[in-house]
Structure formats: C-alpha cells, structure tokens
C-alpha positions in Angstrom: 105.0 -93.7 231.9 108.2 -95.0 233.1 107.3 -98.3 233.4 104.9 -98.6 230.2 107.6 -100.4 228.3 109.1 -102.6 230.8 109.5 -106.0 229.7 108.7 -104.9 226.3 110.0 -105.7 223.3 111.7 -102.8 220.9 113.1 -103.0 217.2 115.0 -99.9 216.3 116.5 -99.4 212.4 119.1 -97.3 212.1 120.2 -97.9 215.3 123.8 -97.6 214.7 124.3 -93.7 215.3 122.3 -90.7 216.0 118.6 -90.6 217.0 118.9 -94.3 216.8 121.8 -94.8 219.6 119.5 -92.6 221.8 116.1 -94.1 220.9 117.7 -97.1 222.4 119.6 -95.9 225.5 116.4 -94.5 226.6 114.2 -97.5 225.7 116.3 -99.5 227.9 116.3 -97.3 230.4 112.6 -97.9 230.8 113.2 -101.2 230.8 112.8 -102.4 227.1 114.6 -105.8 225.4 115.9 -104.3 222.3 116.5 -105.6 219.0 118.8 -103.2 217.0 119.1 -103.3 213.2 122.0 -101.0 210.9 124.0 -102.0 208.3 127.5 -101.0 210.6 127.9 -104.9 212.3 131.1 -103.2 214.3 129.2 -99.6 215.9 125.7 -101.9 216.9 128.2 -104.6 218.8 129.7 -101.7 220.3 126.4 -100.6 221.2 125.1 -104.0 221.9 128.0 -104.4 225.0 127.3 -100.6 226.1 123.6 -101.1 226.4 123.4 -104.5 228.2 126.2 -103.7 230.6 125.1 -99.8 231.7 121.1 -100.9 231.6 121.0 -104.6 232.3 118.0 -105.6 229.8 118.8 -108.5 227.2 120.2 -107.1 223.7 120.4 -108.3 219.9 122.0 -106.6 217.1 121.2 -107.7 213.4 123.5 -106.1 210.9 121.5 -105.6 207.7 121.1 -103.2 204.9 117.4 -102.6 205.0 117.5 -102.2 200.8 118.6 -104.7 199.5 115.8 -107.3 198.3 113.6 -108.6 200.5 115.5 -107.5 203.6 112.5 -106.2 205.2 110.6 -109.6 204.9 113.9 -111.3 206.2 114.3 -109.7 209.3 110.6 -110.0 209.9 111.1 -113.7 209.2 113.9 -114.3 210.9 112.1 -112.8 214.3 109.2 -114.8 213.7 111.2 -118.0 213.6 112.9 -117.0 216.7 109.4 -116.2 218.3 109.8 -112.5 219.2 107.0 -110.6 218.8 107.8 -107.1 218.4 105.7 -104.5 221.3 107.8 -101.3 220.0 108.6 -100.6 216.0 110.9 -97.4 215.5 111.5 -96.6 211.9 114.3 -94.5 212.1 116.8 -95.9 209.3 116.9 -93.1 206.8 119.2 -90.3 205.0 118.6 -87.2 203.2 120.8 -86.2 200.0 121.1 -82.4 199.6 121.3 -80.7 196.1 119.3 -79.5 193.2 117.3 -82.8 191.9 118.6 -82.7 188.7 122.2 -83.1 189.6 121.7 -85.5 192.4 122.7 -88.4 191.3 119.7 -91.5 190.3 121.3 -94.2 192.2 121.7 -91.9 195.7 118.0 -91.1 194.9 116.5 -93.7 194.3 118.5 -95.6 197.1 117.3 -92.6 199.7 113.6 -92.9 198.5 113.7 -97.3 199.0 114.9 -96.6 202.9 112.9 -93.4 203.2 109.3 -94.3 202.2 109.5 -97.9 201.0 111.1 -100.0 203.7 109.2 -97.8 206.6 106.1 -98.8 204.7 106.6 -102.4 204.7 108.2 -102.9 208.4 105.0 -101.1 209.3 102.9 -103.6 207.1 104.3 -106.6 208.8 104.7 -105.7 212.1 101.3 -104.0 212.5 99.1 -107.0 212.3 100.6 -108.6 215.2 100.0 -105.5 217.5 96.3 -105.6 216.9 95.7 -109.1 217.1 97.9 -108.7 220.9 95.7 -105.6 221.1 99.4 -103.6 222.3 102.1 -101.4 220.7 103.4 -98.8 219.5 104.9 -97.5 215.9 107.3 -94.5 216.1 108.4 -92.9 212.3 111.2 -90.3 212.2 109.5 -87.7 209.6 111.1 -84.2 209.3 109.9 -80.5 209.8 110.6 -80.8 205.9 107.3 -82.4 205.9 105.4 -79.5 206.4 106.5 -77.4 202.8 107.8 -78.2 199.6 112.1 -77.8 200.5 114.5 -76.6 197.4 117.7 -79.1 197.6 116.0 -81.3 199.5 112.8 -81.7 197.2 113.1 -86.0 197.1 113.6 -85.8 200.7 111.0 -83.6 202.1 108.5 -85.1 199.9 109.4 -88.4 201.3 109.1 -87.3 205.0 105.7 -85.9 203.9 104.8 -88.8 202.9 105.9 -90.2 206.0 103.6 -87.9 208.5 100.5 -88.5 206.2 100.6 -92.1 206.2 101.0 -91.9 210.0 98.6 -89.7 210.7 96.3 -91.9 208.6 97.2 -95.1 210.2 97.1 -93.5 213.6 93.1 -92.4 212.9 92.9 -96.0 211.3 93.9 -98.2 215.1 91.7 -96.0 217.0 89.8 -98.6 218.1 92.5 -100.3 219.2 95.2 -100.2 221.7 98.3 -99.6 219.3 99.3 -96.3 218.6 101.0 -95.1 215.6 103.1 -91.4 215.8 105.3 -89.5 213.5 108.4 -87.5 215.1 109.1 -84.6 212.9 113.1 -83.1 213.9 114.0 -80.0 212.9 118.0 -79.4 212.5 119.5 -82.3 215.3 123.1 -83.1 216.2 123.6 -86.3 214.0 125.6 -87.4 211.1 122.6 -86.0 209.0 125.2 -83.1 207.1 127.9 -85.2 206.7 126.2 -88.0 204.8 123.1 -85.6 202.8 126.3 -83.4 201.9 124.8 -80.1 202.8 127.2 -77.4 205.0 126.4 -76.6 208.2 123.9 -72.7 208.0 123.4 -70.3 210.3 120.2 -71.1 211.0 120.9 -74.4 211.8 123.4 -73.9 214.2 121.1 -71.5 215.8 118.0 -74.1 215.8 120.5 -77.0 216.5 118.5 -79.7 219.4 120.5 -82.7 220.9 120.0 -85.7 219.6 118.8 -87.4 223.1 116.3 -84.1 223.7 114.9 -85.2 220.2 114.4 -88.6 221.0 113.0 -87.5 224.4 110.2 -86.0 222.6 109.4 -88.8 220.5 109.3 -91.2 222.9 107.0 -89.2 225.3 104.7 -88.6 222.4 104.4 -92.1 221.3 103.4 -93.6 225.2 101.0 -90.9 224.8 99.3 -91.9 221.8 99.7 -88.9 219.6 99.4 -88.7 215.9 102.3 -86.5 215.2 105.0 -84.6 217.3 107.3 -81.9 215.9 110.2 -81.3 218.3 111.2 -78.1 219.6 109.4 -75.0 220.3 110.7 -72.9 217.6 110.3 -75.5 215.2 106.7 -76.5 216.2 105.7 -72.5 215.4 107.3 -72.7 212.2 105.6 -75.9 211.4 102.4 -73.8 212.0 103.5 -70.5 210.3 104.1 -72.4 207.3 100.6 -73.9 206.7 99.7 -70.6 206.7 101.5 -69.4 203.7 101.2 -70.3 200.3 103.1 -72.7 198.6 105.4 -71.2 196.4 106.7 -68.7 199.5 106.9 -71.7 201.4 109.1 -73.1 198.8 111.0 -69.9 198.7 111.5 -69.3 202.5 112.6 -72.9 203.3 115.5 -71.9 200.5 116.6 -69.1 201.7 116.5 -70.9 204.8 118.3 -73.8 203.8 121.4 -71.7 202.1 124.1 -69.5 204.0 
C-alpha cells in the first residue's frame, strides 16, 4: 500500500494546518507530488520548504480562498494549463461555527456552508472526470461524526457534513465500475484549530475522545487506498456512529447536546 501513490499526483485544500499539514506529510511520505491549496500564502511556504526538504518529492503551494467566485474553476484551470492531472483529490478545506442558529451570524453561515458543501461539490465535479477517463484515483472528503445525527449548536454544520457522507457514499457506488474510489473520513473530536475558529470551549467529553490529528489522517488515508465508502475514525467514535442510528431522532438530537455542552 506503501507504494500505491508513488509518483502520484495529490491536491490537498486546506492544507495550511491541521488534518491538512498531516494529510500531506504522509502523502509524501509515500511518495506523492503535492499540490497544496489554503488561503495562509506564509504557513503553506513554510510547509512547502518542510515537505520538499524532509521527503524529497517536488511541491507547489497555491494560496487561494476557495470562496470567493469562481475560485474553484480557477485553480482547476490554472492546473490544466500547467498540464497536471490530479491522481489524489482531498477535500479537507472546511470550518464549523458553534452556536444556536439563530444567533450565528448570516455571513459566518453562509460563508461555512460555500466551503463546507459547495466548493467540495464542485472540486469533485471537475476533477472526477479526468480519473475515469485515466481509469485511476482517488477522492478523500473530511465529513464529521456529526454526520451521523442531527447536532444542537452545530445544526448548519452537521447537516453539511451529512451532506458530505451521502454524496460520497453515492458517488462511491456510482465509479464502481471503475478504478477510482471515492471515501468519506468522518473525525470525531481531533487536535486541530477546529475550537478556536467554530468558537466552541473545549468539554469534557472531548478531551476524553480527543485523537491526534496524524492518527486521523492515518485512518483516512488507509481507507481511501482501500477503496472504502466511508471511514469513521476511532473505536469509540465508530460505536457511537452505530449506537446512534439506532435511536430515534429527537434523542439523537438531545444526546449529541448534552454531549456537546459542559
């Protein structure tokens, strides 16, 4: 599995911090040209330099904000022009916003849901046909265990992670007949900037569940070279993914707030 991706060529959003800085140490470590994209043009050139030197595989870094009009379509063109056809997608770029949804501000919203749901769908759109006509590569889309039940305080974001594992699952069963796999990685609580930026304090129950952000990425990856739909990462997480479907939705709705508060 090690040398699955050698040679290949991987485009990682968000790549600036978190699960995206170890998405991309590890792809290189099996060997991977890289292509990272975040709007921070001074953390991905900092990246950029620690990547090439420590793995020794060629490195770009595009600073762009993924929402602003027609940015998806850009960098798409821009790689076309350049002729580098893109073997690995990981949709990664992404942010949740913690609160009750009517005080949250529209603009924070709205801004969330564009990166969230929209630009994963259309990075997906136009990098997808170019797998199957090669007939090679693989889509990885950072979901959430929020995708599983409806989440108080986090209801725009869950949904839109839920909206993230269907439409991967879907397109997964969709290429089966071909040799490009599609997964969804669903986190549970991970050591990122995720609190500091959604605004929520850290619980108990997340510094109990707390995984490391490389053990996360681990998962993913392995999951991906192995062609499957969906992963959830963690034990513990993966049974409450499971318990949950089991319940009905409004105590769904009421344990993951309960949950979710200290």
């Amino acid at each position: 599995m090690m040398k699955m991706l050698n040679g290949k060529v991987a485009l990682i959003t968000g790549a600036s911090s978190g699960l995206g800085v170890d998405f991309a140490r590890q792809l290189a470590q099996r060997g991977c040209r890289l292509i990272l994209v975040a709007r921070r043009q001074d953390r991905l050139y900092e990246l950029q330099e620690q990547i090439s030197t420590t793995y020794n595989v060629p490195v770009e870094s595009i600073a762009m904000n993924l929402v602003e009009v027609n940015a998806p379509q850009r960098l798409y063109d821009q790689l076309q022009a350049a002729n580098r056809d893109v073997d690995v997608l990981v949709n990664n770029a992404g942010y949740g916003l913690f609160g009750e949804f009517a005080s949250l501000p529209w603009e924070r919203t709205q801004t969330m849901l564009e990166l969230d749901v929209l630009v994963l769908t259309r990075l997906m759109r136009l990098f997808m046909p170019g797998m199957v006509e090669r007939n090679y590569g693989f889509i990885l889309n950072v979901a959430s265990t929020g995708s599983f039940q409806p989440t108080p305080n986090y209801a725009a974001y869950a949904a839109a992670k839920s909206y993230v594992l269907s439409l991967t699952e879907a397109v997964h069963y969709e290429l089966r007949h071909t040799a490009v796999k599609c997964t969804a990685l669903c986190p549970g609580v991970t050591r990122t900037e995720f609190f500091e930026v959604s605004g929520q304090k850290m619980t108990t129950y997340g510094r109990l569940t707390m995984m490391e952000s490389a053990e996360v990425a681990r998962i993913g990856l392995v999951a991906m070279l192995k062609g499957r739909s969906s992963v959830v990462a963690g034990g513990f997480n993966a049974l409450a993914a499971w318990t949950m479907r089991l319940m009905p939705r409004q105590f769904q709705a009421a344990l993951s707030d309960l949950v979710m508060r200290e």
